[in-house]
C-alpha positions in Angstrom: 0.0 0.0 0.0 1.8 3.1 -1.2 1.9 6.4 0.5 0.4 9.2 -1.0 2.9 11.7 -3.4 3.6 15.5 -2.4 1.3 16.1 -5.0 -1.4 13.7 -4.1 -1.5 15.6 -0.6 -2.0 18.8 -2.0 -4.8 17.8 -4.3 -6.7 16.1 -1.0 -5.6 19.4 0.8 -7.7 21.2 -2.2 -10.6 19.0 -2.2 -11.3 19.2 1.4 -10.8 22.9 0.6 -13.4 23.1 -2.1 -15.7 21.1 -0.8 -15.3 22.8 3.4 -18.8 25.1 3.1 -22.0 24.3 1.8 -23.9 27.9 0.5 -27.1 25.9 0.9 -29.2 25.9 4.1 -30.6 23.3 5.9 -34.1 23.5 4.2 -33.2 23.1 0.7 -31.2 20.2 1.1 -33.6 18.1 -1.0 -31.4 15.0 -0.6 -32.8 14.6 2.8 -36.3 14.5 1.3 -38.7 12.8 -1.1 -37.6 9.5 0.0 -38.4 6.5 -1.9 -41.6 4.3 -0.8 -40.2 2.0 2.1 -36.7 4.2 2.7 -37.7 7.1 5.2 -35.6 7.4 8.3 -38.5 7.3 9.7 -39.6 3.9 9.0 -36.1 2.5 8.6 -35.5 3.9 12.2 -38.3 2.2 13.5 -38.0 -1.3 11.9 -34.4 -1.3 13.4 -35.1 0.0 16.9 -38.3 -1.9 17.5 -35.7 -5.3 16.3 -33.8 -4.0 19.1 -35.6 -3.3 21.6 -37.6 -6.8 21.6 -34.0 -8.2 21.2 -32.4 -10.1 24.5 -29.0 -8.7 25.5 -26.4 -9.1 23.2 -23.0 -11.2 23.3 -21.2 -10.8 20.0 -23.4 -13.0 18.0 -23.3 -16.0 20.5 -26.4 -17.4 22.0 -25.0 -17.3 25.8 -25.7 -14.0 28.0 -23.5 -11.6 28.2 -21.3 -11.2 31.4 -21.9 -7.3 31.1 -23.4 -5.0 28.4 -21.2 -5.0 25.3 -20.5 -1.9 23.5 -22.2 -2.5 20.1 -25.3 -3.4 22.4 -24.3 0.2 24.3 -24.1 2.3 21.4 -26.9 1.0 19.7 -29.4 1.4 22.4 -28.0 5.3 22.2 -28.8 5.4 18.8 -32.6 3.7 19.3 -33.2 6.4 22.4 -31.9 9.3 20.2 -34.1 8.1 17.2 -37.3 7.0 19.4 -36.8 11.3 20.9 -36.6 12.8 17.6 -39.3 10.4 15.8 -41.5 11.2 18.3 -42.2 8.1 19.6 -43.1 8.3 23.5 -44.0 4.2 23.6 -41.2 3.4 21.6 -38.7 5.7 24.7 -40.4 4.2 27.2 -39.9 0.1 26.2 -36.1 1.5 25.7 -36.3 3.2 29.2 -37.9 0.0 30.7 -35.5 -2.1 29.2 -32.5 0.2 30.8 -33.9 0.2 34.3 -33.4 -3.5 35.6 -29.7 -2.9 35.5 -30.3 -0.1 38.2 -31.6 -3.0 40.3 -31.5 -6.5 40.1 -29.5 -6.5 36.8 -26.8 -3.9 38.1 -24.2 -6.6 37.8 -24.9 -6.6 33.8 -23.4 -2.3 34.1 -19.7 -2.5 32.8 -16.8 -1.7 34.5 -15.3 1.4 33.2 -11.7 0.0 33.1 -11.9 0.0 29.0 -13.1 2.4 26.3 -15.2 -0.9 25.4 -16.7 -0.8 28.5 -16.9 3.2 29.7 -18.9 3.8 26.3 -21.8 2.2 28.4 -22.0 6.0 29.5 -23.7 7.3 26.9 -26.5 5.2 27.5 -27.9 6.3 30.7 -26.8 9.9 30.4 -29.1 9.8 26.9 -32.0 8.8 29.0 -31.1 11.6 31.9 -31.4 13.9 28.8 -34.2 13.0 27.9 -36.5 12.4 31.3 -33.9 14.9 33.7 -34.4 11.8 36.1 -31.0 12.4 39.0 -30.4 8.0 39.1 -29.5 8.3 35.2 -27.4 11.1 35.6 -25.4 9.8 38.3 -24.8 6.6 36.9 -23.6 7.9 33.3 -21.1 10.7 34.6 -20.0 8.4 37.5 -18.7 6.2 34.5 -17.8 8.8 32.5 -15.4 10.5 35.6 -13.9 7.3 36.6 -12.5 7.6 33.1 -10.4 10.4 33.8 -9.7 9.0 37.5 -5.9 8.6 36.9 -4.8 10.8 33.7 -1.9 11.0 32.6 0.7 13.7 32.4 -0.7 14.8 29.4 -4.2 15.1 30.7 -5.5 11.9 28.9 -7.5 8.9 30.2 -5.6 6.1 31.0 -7.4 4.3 28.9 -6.2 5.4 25.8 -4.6 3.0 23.7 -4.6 4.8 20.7 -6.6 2.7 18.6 -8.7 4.1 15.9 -12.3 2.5 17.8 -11.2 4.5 20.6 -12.0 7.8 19.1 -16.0 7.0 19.3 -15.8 5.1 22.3 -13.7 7.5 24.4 -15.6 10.8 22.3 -19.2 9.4 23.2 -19.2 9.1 26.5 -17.3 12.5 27.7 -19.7 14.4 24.9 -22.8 12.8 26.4 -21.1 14.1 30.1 -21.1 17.1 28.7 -24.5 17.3 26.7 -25.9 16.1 30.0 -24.5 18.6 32.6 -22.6 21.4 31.1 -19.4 21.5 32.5 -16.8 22.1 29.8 -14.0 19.5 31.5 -15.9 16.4 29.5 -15.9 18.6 26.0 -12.0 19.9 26.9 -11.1 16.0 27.3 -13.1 14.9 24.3 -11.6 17.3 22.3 -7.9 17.1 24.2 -8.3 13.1 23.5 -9.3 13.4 19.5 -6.7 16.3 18.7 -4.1 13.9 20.9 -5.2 10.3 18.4 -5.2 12.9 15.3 -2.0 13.8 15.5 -0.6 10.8 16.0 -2.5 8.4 14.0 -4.0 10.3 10.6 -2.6 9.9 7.4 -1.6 12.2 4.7 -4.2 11.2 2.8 -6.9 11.4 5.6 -7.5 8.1 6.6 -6.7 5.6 9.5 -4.3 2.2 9.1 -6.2 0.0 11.8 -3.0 0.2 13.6 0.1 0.9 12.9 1.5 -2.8 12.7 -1.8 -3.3 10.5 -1.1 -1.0 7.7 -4.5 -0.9 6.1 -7.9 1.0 5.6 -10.3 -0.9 7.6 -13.6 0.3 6.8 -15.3 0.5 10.2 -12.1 1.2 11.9 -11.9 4.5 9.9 -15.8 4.6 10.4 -15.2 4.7 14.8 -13.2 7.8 13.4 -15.5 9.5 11.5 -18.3 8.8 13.8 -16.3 9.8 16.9 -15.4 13.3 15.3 -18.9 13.8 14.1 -20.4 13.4 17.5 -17.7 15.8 19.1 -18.1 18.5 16.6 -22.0 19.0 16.7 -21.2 19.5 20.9 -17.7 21.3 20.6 -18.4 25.2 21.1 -17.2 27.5 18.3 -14.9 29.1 19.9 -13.0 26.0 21.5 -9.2 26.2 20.9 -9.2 22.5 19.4 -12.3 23.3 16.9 -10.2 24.3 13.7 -8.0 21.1 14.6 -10.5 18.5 14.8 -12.9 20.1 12.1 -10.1 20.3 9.5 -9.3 16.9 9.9 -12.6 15.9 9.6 -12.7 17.9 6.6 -9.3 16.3 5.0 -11.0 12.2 6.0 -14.4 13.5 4.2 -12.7 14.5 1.2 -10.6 11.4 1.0 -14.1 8.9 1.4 -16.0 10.8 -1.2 -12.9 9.1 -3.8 -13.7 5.9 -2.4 -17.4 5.5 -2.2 -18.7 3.3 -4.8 -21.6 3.2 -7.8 -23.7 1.4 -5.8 -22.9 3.7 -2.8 -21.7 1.7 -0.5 -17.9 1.4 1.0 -15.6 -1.5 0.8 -13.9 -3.4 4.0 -10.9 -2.1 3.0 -11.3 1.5 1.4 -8.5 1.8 -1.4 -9.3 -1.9 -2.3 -11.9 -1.6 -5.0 -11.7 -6.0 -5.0 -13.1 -5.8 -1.4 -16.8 -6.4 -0.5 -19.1 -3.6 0.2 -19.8 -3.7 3.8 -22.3 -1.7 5.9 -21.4 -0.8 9.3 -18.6 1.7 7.5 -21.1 2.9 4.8 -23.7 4.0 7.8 -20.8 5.2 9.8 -19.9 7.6 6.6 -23.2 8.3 5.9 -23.9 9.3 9.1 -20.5 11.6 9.4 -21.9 13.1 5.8 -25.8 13.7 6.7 -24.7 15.7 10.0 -22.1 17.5 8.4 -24.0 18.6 5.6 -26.7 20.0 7.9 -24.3 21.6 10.2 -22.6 24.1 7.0 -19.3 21.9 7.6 -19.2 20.1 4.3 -20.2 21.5 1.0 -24.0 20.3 0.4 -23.5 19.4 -3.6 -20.7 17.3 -2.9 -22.0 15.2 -0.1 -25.3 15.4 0.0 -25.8 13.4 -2.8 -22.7 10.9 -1.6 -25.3 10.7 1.4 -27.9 9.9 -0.3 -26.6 7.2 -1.8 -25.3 6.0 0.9 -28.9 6.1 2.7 -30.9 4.5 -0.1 -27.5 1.5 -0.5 -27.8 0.7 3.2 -31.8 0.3 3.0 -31.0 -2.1 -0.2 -29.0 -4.4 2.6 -31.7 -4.3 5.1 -33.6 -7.5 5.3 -37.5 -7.8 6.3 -36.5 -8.9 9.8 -35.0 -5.0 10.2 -31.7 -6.7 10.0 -28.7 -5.3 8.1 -26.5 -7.4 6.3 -22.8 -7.4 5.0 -21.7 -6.3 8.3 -18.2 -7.8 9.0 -17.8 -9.4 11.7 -16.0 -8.5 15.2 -12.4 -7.6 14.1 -9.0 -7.6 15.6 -6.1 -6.4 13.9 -3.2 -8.2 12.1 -0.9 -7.5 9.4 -2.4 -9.6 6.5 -4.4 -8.6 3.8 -6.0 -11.8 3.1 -7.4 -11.5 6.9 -9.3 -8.7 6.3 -10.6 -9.3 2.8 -12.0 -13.0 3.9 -13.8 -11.6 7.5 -17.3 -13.2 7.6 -20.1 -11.0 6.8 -22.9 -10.9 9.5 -26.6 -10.1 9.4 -28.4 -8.1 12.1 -24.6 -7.5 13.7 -25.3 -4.5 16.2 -22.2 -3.1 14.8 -23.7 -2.5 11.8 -27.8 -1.8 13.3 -26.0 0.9 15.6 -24.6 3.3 12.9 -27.9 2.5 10.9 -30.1 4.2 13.8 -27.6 7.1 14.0 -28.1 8.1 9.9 -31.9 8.0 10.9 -31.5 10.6 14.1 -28.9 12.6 11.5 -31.8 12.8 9.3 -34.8 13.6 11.4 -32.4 15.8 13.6 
């Protein structure tokens, strides 16, 4: 996989230029609209959060219980509250609420430890529903979590938990934002934003993207998608005049420009990114799409350019959703190695919460 030329750069450097500001407001943005029969966010949104909600706790696809709440669980039940509160849906908030509460009680031992960005994204989960209903026992679970993540930091002021991992920058992102969204206090913003300047620096390439790892030199779709996601979330909550904004937003910018090269005909993303042999898979493609809707509605990205790439996207993902309100081509739970083949050949899942999660996000993007 070669490096991109001094010239290469500068092109990306323009594109992201060119394509930085959409001139068009939020209400003319007619690739948010006039959605094919069967493809609204709205009724995507439900079929995939009402599959959740009646669904038992998950456990990466095995049919045992789970010995605490997993994160694709975690961020998918964020994504089902945030869609049931912007749908409208007061029944469908209240079976995700009711859901929530035994782990207050006589489920508390199913609440993660927050010794892991895995685990600590639980977070966003309760502090969602403390949003939501203002109710003090959700509150003080989610920013108990979200504080014992920032117990010991280290000299530089980051969690101890970082391991500077691409997933990291939703998992870590999501939970301090939600602290934030939640309460007010600018320390969860200064630390999401300290923590994603901090994995940007060190981990971006020059052509935008994320290598899984950096003994794992390649493009991995949803690694690059916790990326995008996790930059997306901070920037709709980071105040305008924060001293990390222009950082953060410019590389979004720069990994925006780079995916509208790599999104295919059929609008959907590969595994691997630059590998145009690689399957289209769609817990990337909602993670981009996602990334894409928001920043188009927020002015951050030019609407020509991507709201048409999101589009596509959108109408590509409800192609791959099957009548059970499961989504399929999701590849399945990934560590990472240095081997092409390994990444090419991962299995390809169906109703995978890694790929419902993002799914429910591009519906709250689009009715938000």
């Amino acid at each position: 996989m070669c490096r991109m030329t001094v010239n290469s750069r500068i092109l990306a450097a323009l594109l992201a230029y060119m394509t930085a500001v959409s001139p068009v407001c939020a209400g003319q943005q007619k690739e948010f609209s006039n959605w094919p029969a069967g493809s609204s966010p709205k009724e995507i949104g439900k079929r995939v959060a009402e599959r959740f909600v009646a669904s038992p706790h998950a456990n990466f696809g095995k049919n045992t219980a789970p010995a605490y709440i997993t994160y694709p669980e975690s961020v998918s039940w964020y994504g089902a509250l945030t869609f049931a509160q912007l749908s409208g849906d007061k029944d469908l908030t209240s079976r995700l609420i009711r859901r929530f509460d035994p782990l207050l009680a006589e489920e508390s031992a199913l609440v993660p430890l927050p010794d892991h960005v895995d685990k600590t994204v639980f977070a966003a989960v309760p502090l969602e529903i403390y949003i939501e209903t203002q109710q003090q026992k959700y509150l003080d679970l989610g920013r108990q979590l979200a504080d014992k993540q920032w117990e010991e930091p280290t000299p530089e002021g980051l969690t101890s938990q970082s391991r500077f991992w691409i997933d990291d920058m939703y998992m870590i992102t999501v939970a301090q934002v939600q602290a934030y969204r939640a309460t007010g206090e600018f320390k969860y913003i200064d630390r999401a934003a300290l923590e994603m300047a901090t994995y940007l620096d060190k981990l971006q390439q020059p052509n935008g993207l994320f290598y899984h790892a950096p003994d794992a030199p390649f493009f991995w779709g949803r690694g690059n998608g916790w990326v995008a996601a996790g930059m997306t979330e901070l920037l709709r909550s980071l105040p305008a005049n924060h001293p990390l904004r222009p950082r953060i937003i410019e590389s979004y910018r720069e990994m925006m420009a780079s995916l509208l090269r790599f999104q295919g005909k059929d609008g959907m993303w590969r595994q691997l990114l630059d590998h145009p042999e690689a399957w289209p898979e769609s817990s990337c493609t909602a993670m981009f799409t996602f990334a894409m809707i928001t920043g188009v509605k927020a002015g951050w990205l030019n609407h020509r350019f991507y709201g048409k790439a999101a589009r596509k996207g959108w109408l590509a993902l409800v192609g791959y959703l099957d009548p059970n309100g499961d989504l399929k081509n999701v590849c399945e739970g990934t560590n990472k190695k240095n081997d092409l083949a390994y990444y090419l050949n991962r299995a390809r899942n169906t109703g995978d919460l890694h790929g419902q999660a993002p799914l429910l996000w591009c519906a709250s993007a689009l009715l938000r």
